[in-house]
Structures are given as structure tokens and as C-alpha cells.
N, C-alpha and C positions, 0 to 999 in steps of 0.2 A: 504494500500500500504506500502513496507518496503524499505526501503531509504538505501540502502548499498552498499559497494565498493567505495563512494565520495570519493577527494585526500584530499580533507583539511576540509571539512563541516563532523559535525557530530551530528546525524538528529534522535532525540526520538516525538515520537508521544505519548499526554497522554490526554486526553478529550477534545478532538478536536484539540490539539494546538499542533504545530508543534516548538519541539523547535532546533533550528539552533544555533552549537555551531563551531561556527568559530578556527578552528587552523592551522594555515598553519606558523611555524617558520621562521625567527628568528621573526620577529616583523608584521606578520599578513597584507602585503603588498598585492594588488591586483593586480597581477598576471596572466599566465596562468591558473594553475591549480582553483584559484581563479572562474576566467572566467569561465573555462570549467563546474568546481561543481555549478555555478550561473544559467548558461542557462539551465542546468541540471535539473538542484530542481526545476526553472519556471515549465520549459516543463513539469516535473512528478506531480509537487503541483497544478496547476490551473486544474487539471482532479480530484483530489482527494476531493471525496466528504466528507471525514471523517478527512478533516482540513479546520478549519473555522479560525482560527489566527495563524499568525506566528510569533515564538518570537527570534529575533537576538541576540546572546550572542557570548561574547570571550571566548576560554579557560586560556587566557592569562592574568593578572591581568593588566599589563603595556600599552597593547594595545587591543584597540578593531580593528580600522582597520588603519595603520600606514599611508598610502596613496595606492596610483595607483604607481607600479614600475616605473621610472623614465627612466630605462634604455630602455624599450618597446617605448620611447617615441622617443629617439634618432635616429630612422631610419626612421623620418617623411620625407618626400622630401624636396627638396630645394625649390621648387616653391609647392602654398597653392593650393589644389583641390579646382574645380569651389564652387559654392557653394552650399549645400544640396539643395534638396527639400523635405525629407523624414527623418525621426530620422534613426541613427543606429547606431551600435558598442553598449559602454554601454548606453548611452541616453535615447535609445529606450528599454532594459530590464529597467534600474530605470521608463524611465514612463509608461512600463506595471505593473510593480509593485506598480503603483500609483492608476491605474486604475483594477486591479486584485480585482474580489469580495469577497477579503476574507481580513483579516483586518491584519496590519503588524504592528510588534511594534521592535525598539531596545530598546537594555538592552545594556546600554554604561557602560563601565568599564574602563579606562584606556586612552591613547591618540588614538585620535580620528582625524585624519585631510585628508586635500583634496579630492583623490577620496573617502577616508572611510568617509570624511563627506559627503558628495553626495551622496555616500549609505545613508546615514541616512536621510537624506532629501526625499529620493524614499520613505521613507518608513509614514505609517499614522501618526505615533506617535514616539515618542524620549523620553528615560528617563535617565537623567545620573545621576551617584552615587559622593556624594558632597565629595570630595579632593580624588576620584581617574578618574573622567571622566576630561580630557582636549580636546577640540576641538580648530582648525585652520584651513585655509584655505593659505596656504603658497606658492602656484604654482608661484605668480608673482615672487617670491625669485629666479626663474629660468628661467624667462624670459616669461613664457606661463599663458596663462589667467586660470581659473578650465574651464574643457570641458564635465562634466558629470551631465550641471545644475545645478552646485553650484550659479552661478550669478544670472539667472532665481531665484531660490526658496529662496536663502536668503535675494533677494531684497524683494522677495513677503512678506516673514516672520518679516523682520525686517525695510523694507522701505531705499531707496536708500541710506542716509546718512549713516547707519550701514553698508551696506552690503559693500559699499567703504572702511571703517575703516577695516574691516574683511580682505578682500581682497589684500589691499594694505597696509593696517600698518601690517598685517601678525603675529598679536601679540598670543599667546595661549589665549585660554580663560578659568574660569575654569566653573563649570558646575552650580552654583549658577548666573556667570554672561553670561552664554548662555542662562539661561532661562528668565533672564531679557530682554535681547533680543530678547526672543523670536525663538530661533535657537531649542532650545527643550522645552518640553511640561512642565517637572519638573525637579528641581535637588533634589533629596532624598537621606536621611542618608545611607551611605553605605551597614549597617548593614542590611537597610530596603528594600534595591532596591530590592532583588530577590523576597521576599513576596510581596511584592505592585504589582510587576509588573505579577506574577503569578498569583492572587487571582482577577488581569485585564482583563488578557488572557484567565481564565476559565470564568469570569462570561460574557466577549463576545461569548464565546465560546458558551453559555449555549445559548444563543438568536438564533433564525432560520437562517439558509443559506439564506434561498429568503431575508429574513429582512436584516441582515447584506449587501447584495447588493445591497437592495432597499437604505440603509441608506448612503452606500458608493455612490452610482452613485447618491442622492439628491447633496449631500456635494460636490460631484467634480462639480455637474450644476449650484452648487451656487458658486460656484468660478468662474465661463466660463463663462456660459450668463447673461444677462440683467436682473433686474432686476425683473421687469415683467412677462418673460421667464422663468424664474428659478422660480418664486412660482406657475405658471403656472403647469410646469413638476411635482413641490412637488406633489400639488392637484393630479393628475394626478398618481405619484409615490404612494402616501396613498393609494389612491382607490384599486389600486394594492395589493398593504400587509393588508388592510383591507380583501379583497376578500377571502387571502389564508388558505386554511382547516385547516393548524394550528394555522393559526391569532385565527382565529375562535372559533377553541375549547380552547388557551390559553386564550380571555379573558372571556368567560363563565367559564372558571374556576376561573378565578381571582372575576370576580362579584360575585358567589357562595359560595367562599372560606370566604369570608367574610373580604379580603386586602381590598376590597373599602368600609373602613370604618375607622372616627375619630380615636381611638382607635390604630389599627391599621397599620394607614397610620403617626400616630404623632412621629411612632419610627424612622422615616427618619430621623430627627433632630439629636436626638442620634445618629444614626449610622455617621451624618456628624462631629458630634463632637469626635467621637472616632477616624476617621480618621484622622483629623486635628490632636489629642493628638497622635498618633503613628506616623503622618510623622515629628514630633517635632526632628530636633537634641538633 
């Protein structure tokens, strides 16, 4: 599928991965045009079987996503609609994209707050690059609470006492102290962020469609149900990706190939320690 004419997204596809380069000037605010290229890329990307990860990037070094335009928000009525019983607006695109079987990753570069953190949070995984990613959460500064599940997932992420400090001391953070937090996954050398984060993208990429959904919807049932329930459905889920013709023939080749062996299998060590020595500031 070819991804062309977006207003502000600009969308290469290269084995398997879909990379999404966010530009929309002056400083990358979510917007109409925002909006429109969002629901857009959903709708055309969750049919495209020839993208298996999608990877969020800036064009902009300053900002990855500044927030949710403020002025859009100025023509909310005076009295509050009843109350939902259903997600919508952004809500419900960030929690399809939570629940979308294909795997999302951002590549933070720059400041990062409110709705643009909320994008980040829909998404599987978060990586920011150490003194140029800053994240905040600043909405109370204007009187409104975040409305696109910031509250929701940063409590889940970081446990209530953080996500109040986030919320209401409205401080930036920088990207070594969002990962202590726990609001992203790693904070990595600048230099290093686009190679770590590529060399992620493709080696998920490389692992089967059916797999990677089996792996996402385990992961979302062990967040939601009981605990019981949830290894329940795993059992359940394996048997599944066990069964499938490619399960199949990958691990016959893997037994054959002669990976399941000492030898063979001791080089994981090394390769963890290589990693470790490259994400070194």
C-alpha cells in the first residue's frame, strides 16, 4: 500500500515497518490536519498486511508533539455533556492503537507534552533520546484535567503518587528521569536513538503477523483480567501460535539448524553485553 497526499505525516515503508515522520509547523501541535492524517493512516494501516510495526518520529529536532491545540478546546460549552458510555474523539483512536495487532513504537526527539504525551502512551513502547527528549503533562496550567488518557496510563505506568506530581507540579521532565518513572521504556544516547530503535523495528518486524498479535493481545489480557484468567487465555493463546504452518516450519528449522545448541545459544551473553556497551553514553 502507498501512503501519499497526508497534510503533515510523512509515511516510508521498508521491511515491514512503517515509519511515520510527523511535520506539521511551527511546533508539531495536534490539530486538524493532525487529526485528519491520524484517522487516516488507522483506517489504511490496520488492513495493510505488509506492516507489522510502526515507528513515530519528528521531522522537527525541538519537538516531537508540542501538545493538542488549545484553541480547539475553547469552544467546549458552558454546561459539561452527560457522561460517556462509549470512548470517542481521540480516546478511542489512542486505545485502538493500543489494541491494533501490529506493534507501535515512538522515537521521541524533542519536547514532548500533553496530548503529544498521550500519543505516546497509545502507543506499545516509548524511546527518548537523552538531552533532547522532554516530556510534560501541563493541561492543569489551564484549568483542564489531560483528556486523551494521560491520567489513566500514567497512573498505571508510574502509580498514583507520580502521576499527581506529573500532572499537577507540571514540571518538564527530561528523558533519563521519564524512564525512571517509568513514562518510557529507555532514555538513549542521542547519537544512538535512530539505530537502537531501527534495528527494534526490523527485528519485530522479522517475527510472524499471527505471532506478533498473539503476543500483543497475551500482554493486553495480562493487564485486564485476573489473574487466573489471563494464564488461562496465554495456554490457550500458545496453542494457537504453536499450531500455525509457520510456527511450524520456523522451529524445525531452528532444531535442525543446529541454534538449539550450547555453543550456539552461549553467544546471547555477548550479544547482551554488546548492547549494554553501545547504549553507554
Amino acid at each position: 500500500m502507498e501512503y501519499k497526499n497526508y497534510q503533515v505525516y510523512k509515511i516510508e515503508v521498508k521491511q515491514g515497518v512503517a515509519f511515520v515522520t510527523i511535520d506539521n509547523p511551527p511546533m508539531n501541535l495536534i490539530n486538524r490536519p493532525f487529526w485528519e492524517d491520524m484517522e487516516r493512516f488507522f483506517t489504511e494501516v490496520q488492513t495493510d498486511d505488509d506492516v507489522r510495526v510502526i515507528v513515530f518520529q519528528s521531522s522537527d529536532p525541538k519537538f516531537f508533539i508540542s501538545h493538542f491545540d488549545v484553541s480547539l478546546l475553547t469552544d467546549y460549552p458552558d454546561d459539561p455533556a452527560p457522561a460517556p458510555t462509549e470512548l470517542g474523539g481521540w480516546k478511542k483512536y489512542f486505545m485502538e492503537f493500543r489494541t491494533l495487532p501490529k506493534v507501535t513504537i515512538a522515537k521521541i526527539e524533542g519536547i514532548c507534552g500533553g496530548g503529544g504525551s498521550e500519543f505516546v502512551l497509545s502507543m506499545d513502547m516509548r524511546f527518548g533520546a537523552i538531552n533532547k527528549a522532554v516530556f510534560m503533562q501541563g493541561e492543569a496550567g489551564v484549568g483542564i484535567i489531560a483528556g486523551g488518557g494521560g491520567t489513566h496510563w500514567l497512573t498505571r505506568f508510574m502509580g498514583s503518587a507520580r502521576a499527581m506530581e506529573v500532572m499537577l507540579g507540571r514540571f518538564p521532565f527530561s528523558a533519563k528521569l521519564a524512564e525512571r518513572y517509568g513514562w518510557i521504556n529507555r532514555a538513549i544516547p542521542a547519537d544512538k536513538i535512530d539505530q537502537f530503535v531501527e534495528q527494534l523495528a526490523y527485528s519485530i518486524a522479522s517475527v510472524p503477523a499471527e505471532t506478533i498479535a498473539l503476543v500483543k493481545k497475551a500482554i493486553i489480557i495480562a493487564e485486564e483480567l485476573p489473574r487466573k484468567e489471563a494464564l488461562l487465555e496465554e495456554q490457550h493463546l500458545f496453542g494457537i501460535s504453536a499450531s500455525l504452518p509457520e510456527s511450524k516450519r520456523r522451529m524445525k528449522e531452528f532444531v535442525g539448524s543446529g541454534d538449539q545448541s550450547r555453543d550456539a545459544e552461549s553467544g546471547i551473553a555477548d550479544f547482551a553485553k554488546q548492547m549494554d556497551e553501545f547504549l553507554k553514553e
